[in-house]
C-alpha positions as CSV (number, residue, x, y, z in Angstrom):
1,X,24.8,-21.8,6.4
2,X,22.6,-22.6,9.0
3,X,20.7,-26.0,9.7
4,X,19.5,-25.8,12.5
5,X,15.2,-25.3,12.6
6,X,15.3,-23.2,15.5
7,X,17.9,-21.0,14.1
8,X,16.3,-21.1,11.2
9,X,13.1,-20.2,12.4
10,X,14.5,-17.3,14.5
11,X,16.1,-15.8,11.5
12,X,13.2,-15.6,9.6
13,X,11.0,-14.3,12.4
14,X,13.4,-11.4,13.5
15,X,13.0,-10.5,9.8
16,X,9.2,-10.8,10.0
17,X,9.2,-8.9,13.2
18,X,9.3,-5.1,12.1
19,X,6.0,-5.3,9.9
20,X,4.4,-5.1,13.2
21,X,5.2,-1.8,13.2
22,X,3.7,-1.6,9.8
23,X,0.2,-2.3,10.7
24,X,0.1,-5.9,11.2
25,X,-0.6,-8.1,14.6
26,X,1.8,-10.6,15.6
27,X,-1.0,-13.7,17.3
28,X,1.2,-16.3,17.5
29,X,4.2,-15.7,19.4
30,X,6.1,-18.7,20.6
31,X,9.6,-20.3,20.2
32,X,8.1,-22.6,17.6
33,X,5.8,-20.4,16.1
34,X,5.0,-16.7,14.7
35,X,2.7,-15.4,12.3
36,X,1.3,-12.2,11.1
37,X,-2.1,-10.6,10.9
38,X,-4.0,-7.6,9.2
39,X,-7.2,-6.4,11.3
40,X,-8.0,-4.2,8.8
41,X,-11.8,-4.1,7.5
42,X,-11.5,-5.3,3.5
43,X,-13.6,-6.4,1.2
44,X,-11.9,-9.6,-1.3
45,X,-14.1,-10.4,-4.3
46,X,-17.2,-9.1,-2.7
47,X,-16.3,-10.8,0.6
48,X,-16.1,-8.9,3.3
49,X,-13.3,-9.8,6.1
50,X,-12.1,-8.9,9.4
51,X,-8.4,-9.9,8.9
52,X,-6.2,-11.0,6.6
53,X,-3.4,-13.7,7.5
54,X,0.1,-12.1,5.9
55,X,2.5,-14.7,6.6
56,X,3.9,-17.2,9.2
57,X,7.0,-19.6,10.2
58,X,6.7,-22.7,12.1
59,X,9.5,-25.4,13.4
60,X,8.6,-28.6,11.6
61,X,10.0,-31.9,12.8
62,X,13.3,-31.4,10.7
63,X,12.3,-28.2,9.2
64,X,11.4,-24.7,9.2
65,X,8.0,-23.9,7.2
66,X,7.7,-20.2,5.8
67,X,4.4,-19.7,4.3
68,X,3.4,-16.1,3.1
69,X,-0.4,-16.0,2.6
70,X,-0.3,-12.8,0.5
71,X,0.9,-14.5,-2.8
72,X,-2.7,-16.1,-2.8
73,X,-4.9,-13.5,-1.6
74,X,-3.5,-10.9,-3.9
75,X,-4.3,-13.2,-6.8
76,X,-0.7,-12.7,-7.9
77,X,1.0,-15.7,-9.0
78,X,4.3,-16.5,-7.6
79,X,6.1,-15.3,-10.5
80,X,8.0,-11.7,-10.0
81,X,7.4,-12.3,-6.1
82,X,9.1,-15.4,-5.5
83,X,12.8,-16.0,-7.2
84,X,14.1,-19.5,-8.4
85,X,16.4,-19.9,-5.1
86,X,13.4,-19.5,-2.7
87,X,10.7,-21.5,-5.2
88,X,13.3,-24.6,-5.0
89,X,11.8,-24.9,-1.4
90,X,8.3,-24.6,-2.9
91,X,5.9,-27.2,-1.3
92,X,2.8,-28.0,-3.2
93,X,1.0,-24.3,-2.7
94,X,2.1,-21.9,-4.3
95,X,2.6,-20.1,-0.5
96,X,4.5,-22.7,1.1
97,X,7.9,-23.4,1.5
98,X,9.9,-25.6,3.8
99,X,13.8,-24.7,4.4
100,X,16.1,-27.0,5.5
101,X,19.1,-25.0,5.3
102,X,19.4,-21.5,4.8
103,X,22.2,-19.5,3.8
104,X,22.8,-15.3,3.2
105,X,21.1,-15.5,0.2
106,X,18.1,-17.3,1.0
107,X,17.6,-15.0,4.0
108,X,17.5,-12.1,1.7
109,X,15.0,-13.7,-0.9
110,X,12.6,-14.2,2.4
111,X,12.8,-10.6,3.0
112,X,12.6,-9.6,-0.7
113,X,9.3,-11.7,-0.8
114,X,8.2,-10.3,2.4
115,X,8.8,-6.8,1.4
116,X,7.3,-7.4,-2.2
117,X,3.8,-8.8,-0.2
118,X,3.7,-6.1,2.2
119,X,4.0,-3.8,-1.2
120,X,0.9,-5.7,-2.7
121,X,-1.0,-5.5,1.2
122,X,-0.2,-2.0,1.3
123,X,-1.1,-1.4,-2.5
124,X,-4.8,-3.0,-2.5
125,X,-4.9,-0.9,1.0
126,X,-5.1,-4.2,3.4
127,X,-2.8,-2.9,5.9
């Protein structure tokens, strides 16, 4: 189990790490903070749009925050992305979450939703 916000956040980042080589851009790329990008030319409800944020970590004060954009932007509910251990971290989007403590299985419900976003990104043809 770990506790600790920056091994937290490091965790969760080495998992986020290889969609760069999936088609999305790493912009922020600090000890405190990483998130991923699509550049991709889409068009969202008529909209057209540049990029596309796909997720992101940040350290918090006593915290890690993993926030994973593509829940909302696919207009998928979190429901059959994000499992009942992960949505107990929920924050009040539906995107958010803030970990505290994160053990084996937690780890592998943040790369299950990862994976099952990147499916959705990849499906809709955003990445």
């Amino acid at each position: 189990m770990k506790t600790d916000s920056i091994e937290i956040f490091q965790t969760i980042r080495a998992a986020m790490q290889p969609y760069t080589a999936l088609g999305f851009t790493a912009r922020a790329n600090t000890e405190h903070n990483y998130d991923l990008w699509s550049e991709k030319n889409v068009v969202i409800d008529g909209k057209k749009k540049s990029e596309l944020h796909f997720a992101e970590v940040k350290v918090l004060k006593d915290a890690v925050q993993f926030t994973v954009y593509a829940i909302d932007m696919a207009g998928e509910k979190k429901q059959g992305i994000v499992d009942q251990n992960l949505a107990a971290y929920e924050n009040e989007k539906d995107n958010d979450f803030t970990i505290k403590q994160l053990d084996d299985a937690l780890m592998e419900n943040v790369k299950e939703v990862l994976e099952r976003c990147y499916q959705l990104f990849k499906q809709k043809e955003w990445v």
